[in-house]
Backbone as XML, in Angstrom:
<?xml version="1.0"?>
<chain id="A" units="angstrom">
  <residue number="1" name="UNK">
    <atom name="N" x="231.196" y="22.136" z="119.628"/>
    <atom name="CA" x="231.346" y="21.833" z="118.226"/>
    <atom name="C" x="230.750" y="20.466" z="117.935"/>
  </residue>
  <residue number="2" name="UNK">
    <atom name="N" x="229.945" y="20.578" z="117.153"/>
    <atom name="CA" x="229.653" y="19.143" z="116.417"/>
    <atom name="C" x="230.742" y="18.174" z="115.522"/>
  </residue>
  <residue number="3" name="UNK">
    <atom name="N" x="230.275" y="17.142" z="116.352"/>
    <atom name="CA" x="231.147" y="15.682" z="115.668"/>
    <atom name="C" x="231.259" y="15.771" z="114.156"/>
  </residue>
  <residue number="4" name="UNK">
    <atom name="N" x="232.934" y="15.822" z="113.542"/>
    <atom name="CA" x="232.550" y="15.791" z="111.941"/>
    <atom name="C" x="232.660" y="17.389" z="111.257"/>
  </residue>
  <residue number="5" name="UNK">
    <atom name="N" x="232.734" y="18.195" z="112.262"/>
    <atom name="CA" x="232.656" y="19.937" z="111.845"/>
    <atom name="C" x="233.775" y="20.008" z="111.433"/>
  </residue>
  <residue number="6" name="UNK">
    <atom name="N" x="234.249" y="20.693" z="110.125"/>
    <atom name="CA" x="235.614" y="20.929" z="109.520"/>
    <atom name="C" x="236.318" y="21.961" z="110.511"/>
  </residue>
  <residue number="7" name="UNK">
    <atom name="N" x="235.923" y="22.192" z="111.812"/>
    <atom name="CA" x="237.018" y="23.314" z="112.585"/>
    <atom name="C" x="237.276" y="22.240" z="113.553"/>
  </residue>
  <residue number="8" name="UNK">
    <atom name="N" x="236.249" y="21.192" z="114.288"/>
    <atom name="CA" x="237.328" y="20.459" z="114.837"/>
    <atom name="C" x="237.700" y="19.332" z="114.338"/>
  </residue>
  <residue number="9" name="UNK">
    <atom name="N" x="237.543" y="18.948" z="113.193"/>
    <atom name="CA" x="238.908" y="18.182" z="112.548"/>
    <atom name="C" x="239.879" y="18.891" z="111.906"/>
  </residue>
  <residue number="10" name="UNK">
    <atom name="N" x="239.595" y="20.310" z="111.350"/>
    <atom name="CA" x="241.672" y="21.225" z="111.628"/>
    <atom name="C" x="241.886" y="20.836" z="112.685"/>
  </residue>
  <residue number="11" name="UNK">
    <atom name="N" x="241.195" y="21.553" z="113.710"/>
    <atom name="CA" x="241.898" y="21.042" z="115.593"/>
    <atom name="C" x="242.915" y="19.823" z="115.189"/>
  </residue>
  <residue number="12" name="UNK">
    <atom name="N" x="241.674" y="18.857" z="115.204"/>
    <atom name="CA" x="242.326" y="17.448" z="115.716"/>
    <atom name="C" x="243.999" y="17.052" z="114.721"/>
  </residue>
  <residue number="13" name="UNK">
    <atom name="N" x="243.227" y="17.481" z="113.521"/>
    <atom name="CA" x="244.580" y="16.789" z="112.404"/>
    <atom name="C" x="245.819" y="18.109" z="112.734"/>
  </residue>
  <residue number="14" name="UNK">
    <atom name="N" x="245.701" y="18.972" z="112.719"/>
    <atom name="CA" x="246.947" y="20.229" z="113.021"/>
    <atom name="C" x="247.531" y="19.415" z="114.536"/>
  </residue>
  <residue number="15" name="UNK">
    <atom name="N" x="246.467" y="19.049" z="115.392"/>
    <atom name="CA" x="247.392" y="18.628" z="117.046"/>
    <atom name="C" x="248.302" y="17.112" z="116.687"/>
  </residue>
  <residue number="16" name="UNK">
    <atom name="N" x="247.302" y="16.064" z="116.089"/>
    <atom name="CA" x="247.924" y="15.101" z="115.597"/>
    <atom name="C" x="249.016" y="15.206" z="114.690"/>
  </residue>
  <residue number="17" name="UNK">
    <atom name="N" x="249.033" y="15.877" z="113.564"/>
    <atom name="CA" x="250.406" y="15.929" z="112.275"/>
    <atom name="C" x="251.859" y="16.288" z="113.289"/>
  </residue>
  <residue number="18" name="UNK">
    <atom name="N" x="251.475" y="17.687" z="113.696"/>
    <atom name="CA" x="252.494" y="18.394" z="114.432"/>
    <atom name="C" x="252.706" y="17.307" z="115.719"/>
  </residue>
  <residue number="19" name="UNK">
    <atom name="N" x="252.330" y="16.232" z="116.727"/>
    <atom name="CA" x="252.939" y="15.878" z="117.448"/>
    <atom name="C" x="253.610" y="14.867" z="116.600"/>
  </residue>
  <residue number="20" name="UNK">
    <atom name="N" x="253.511" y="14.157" z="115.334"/>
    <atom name="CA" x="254.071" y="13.326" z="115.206"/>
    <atom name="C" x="255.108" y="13.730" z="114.105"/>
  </residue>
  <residue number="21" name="UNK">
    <atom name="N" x="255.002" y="15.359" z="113.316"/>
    <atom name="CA" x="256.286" y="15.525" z="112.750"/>
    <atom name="C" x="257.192" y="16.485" z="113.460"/>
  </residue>
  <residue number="22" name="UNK">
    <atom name="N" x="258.106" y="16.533" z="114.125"/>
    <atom name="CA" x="258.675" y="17.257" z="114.550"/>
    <atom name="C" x="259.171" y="18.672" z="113.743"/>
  </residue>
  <residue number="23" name="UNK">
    <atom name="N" x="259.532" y="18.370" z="112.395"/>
    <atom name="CA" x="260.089" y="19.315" z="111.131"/>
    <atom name="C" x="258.919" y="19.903" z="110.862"/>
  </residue>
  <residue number="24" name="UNK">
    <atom name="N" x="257.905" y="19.608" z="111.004"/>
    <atom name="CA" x="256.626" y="20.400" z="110.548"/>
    <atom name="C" x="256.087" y="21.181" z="111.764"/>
  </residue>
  <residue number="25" name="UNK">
    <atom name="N" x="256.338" y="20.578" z="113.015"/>
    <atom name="CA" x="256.094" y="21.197" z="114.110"/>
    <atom name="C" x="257.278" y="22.485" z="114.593"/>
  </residue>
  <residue number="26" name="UNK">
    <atom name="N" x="258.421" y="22.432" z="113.938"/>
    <atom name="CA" x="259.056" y="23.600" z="114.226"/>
    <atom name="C" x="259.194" y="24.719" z="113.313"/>
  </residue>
  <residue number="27" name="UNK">
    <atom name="N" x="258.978" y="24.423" z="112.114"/>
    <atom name="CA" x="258.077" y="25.159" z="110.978"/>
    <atom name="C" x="256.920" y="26.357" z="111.418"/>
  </residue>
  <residue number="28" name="UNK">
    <atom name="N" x="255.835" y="25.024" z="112.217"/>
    <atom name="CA" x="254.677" y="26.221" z="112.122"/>
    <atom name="C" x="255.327" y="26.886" z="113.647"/>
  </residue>
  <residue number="29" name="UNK">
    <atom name="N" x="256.006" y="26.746" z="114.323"/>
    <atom name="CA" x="256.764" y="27.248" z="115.206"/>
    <atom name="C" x="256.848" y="28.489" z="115.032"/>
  </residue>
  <residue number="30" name="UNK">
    <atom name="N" x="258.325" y="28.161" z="113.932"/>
    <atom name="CA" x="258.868" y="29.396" z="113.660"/>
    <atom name="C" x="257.656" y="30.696" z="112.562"/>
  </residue>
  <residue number="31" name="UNK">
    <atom name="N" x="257.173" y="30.077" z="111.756"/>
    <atom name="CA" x="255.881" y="31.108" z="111.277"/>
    <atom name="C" x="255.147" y="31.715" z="112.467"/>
  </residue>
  <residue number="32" name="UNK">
    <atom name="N" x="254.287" y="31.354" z="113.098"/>
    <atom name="CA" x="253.930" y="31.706" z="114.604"/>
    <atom name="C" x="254.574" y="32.813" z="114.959"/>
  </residue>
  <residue number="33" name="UNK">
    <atom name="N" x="255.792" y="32.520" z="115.030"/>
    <atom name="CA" x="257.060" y="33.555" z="116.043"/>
    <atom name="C" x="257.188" y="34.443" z="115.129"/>
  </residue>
  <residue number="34" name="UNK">
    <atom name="N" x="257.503" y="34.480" z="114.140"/>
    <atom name="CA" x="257.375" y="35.199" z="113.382"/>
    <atom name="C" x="256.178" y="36.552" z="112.812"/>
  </residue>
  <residue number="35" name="UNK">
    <atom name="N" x="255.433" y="35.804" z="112.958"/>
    <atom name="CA" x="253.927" y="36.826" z="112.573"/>
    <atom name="C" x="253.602" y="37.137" z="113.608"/>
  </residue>
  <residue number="36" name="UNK">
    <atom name="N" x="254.387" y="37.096" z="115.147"/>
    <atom name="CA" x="253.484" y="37.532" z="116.378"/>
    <atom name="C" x="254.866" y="38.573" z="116.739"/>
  </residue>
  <residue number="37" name="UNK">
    <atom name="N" x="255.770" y="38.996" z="115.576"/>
    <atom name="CA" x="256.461" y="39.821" z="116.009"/>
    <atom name="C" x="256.163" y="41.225" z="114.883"/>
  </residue>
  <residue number="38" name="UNK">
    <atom name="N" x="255.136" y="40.793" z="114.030"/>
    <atom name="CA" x="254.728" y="41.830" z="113.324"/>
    <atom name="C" x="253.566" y="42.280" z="113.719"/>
  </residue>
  <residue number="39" name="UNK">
    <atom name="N" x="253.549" y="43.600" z="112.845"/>
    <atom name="CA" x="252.046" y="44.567" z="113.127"/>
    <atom name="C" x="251.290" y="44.415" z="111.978"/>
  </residue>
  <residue number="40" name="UNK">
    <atom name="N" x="249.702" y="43.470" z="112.547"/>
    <atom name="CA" x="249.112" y="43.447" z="111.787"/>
    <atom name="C" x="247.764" y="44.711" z="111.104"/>
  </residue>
  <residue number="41" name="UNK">
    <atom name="N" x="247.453" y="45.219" z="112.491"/>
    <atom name="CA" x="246.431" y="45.815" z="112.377"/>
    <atom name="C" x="244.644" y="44.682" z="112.886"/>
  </residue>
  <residue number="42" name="UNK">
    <atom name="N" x="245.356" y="43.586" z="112.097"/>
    <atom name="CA" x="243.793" y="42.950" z="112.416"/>
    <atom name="C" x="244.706" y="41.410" z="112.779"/>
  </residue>
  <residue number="43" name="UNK">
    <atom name="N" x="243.732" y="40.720" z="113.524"/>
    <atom name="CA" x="243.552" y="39.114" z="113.346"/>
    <atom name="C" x="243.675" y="39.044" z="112.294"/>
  </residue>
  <residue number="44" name="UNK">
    <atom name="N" x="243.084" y="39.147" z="110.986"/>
    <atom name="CA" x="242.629" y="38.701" z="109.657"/>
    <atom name="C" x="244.357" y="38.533" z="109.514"/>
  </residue>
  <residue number="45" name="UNK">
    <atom name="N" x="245.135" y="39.292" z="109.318"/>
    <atom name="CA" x="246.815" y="39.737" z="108.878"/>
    <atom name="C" x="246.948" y="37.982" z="109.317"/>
  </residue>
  <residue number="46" name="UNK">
    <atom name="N" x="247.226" y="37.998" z="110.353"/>
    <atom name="CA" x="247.751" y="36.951" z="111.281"/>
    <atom name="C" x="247.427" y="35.595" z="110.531"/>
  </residue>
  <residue number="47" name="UNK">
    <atom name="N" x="246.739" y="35.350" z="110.574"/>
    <atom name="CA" x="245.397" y="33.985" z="110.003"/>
    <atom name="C" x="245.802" y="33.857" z="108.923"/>
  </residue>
  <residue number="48" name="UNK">
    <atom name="N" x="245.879" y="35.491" z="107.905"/>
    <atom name="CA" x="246.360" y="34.809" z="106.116"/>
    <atom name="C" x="248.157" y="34.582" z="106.079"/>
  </residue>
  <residue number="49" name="UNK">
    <atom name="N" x="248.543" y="34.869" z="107.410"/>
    <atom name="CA" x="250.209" y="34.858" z="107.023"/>
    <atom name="C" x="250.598" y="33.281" z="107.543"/>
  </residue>
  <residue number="50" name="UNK">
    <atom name="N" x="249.722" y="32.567" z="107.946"/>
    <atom name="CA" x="250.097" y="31.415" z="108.369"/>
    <atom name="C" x="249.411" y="30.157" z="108.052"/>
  </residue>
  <residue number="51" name="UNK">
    <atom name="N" x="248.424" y="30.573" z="106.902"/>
    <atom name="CA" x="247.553" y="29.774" z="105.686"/>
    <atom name="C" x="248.480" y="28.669" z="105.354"/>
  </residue>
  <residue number="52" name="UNK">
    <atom name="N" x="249.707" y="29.139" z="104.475"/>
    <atom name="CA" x="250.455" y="28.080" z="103.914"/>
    <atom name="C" x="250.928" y="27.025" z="104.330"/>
  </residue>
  <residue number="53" name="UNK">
    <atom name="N" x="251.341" y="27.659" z="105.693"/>
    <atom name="CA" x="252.026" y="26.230" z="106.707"/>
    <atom name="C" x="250.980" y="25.266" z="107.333"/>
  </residue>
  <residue number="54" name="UNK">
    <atom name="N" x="249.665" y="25.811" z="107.208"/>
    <atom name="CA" x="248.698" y="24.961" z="107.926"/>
    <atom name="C" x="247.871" y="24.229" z="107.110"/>
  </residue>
  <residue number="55" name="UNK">
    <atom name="N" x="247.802" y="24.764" z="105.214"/>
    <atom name="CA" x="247.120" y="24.091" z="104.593"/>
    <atom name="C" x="248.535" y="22.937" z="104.816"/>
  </residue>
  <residue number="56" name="UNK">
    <atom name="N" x="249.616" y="23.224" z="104.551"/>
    <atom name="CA" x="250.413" y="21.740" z="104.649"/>
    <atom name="C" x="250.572" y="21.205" z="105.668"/>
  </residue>
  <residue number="57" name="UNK">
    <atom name="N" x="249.918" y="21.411" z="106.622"/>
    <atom name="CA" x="250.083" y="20.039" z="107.623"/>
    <atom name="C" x="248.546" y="19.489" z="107.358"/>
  </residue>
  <residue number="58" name="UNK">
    <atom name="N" x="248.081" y="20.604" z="107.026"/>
    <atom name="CA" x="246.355" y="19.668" z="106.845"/>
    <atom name="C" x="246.215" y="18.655" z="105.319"/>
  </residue>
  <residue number="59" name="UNK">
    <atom name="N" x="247.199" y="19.225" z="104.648"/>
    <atom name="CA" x="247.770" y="18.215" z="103.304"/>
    <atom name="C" x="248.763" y="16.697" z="103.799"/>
  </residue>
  <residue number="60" name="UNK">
    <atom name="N" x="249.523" y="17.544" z="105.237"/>
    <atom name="CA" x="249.911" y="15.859" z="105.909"/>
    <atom name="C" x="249.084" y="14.995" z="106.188"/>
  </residue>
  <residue number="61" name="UNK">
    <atom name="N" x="247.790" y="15.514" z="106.805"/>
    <atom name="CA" x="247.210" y="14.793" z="107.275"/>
    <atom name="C" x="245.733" y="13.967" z="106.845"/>
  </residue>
  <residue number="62" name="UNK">
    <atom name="N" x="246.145" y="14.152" z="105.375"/>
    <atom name="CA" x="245.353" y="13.621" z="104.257"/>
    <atom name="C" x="243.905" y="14.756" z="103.800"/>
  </residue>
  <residue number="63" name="UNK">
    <atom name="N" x="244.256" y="15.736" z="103.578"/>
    <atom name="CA" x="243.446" y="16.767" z="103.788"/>
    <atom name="C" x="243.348" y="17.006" z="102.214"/>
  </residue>
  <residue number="64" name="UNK">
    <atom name="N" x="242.067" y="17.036" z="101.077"/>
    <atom name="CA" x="242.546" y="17.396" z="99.780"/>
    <atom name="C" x="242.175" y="18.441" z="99.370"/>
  </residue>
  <residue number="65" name="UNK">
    <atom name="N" x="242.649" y="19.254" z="98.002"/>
    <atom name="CA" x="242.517" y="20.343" z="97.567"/>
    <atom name="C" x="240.947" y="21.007" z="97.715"/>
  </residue>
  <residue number="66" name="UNK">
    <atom name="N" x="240.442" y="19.921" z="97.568"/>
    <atom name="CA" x="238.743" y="20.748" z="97.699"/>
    <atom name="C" x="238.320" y="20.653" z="99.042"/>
  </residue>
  <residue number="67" name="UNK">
    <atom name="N" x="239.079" y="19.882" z="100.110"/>
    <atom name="CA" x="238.745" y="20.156" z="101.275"/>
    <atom name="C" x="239.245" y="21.719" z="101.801"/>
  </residue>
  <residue number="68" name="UNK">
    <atom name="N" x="240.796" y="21.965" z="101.251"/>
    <atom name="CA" x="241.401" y="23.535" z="102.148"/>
    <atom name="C" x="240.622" y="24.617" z="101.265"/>
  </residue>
  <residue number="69" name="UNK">
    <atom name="N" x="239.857" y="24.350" z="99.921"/>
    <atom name="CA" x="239.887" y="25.461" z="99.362"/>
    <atom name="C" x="238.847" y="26.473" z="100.206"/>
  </residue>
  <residue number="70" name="UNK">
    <atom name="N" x="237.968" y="26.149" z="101.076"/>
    <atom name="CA" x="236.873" y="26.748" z="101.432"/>
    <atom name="C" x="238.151" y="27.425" z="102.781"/>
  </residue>
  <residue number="71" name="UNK">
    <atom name="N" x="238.823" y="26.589" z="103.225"/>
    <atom name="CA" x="240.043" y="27.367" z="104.488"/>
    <atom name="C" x="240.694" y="28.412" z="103.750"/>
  </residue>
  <residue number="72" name="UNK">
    <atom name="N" x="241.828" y="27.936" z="102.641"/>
    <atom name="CA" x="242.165" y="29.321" z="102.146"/>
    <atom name="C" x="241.077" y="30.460" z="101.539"/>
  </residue>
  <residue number="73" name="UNK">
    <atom name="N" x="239.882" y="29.979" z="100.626"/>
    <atom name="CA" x="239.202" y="31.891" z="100.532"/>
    <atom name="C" x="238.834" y="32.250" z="102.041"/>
  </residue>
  <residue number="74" name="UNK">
    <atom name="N" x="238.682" y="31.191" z="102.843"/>
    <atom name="CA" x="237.906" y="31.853" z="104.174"/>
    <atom name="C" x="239.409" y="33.078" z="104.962"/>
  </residue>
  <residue number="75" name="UNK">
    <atom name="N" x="240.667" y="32.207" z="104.367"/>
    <atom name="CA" x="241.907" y="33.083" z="105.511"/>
    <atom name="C" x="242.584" y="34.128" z="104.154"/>
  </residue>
  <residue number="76" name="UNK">
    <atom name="N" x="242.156" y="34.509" z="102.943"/>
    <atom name="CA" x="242.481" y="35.049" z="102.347"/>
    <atom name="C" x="241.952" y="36.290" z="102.116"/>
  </residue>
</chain>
């Protein structure tokens, strides 16, 4: 991946937010556990059921509306 690519700064800011909030880290926890106990049919299922919790840690981590919008149509 190239330096600066919006997939590895999700990486980086989702590993960073979540080690340093714990409440946000057991959040996307429990979503996780949750959607890996349902039937999706596709990846795609998976990815849009766990949009919300990840645009908000990427909103923790100073992330703005016109930055997620291209993440949510892409997981929608």
């Amino acid at each position: 991946m190239e330096e600066g690519c919006s997939a590895l700064r999700n990486h980086l800011d989702v590993r960073r937010v979540l080690a340093e909030d714990a409440e946000l880290r057991d959040e996307y926890g429990r979503v996780k556990a949750e959607l890996a106990g349902t039937e999706f049919g596709s990846m795609h299922g998976y990815v849009c059921g766990k949009t919300e919790v990840l645009c908000k840690i990427l909103r923790r981590a100073g992330w703005g509306e016109d930055e997620l919008e291209p993440l949510i149509r892409a997981n929608s």
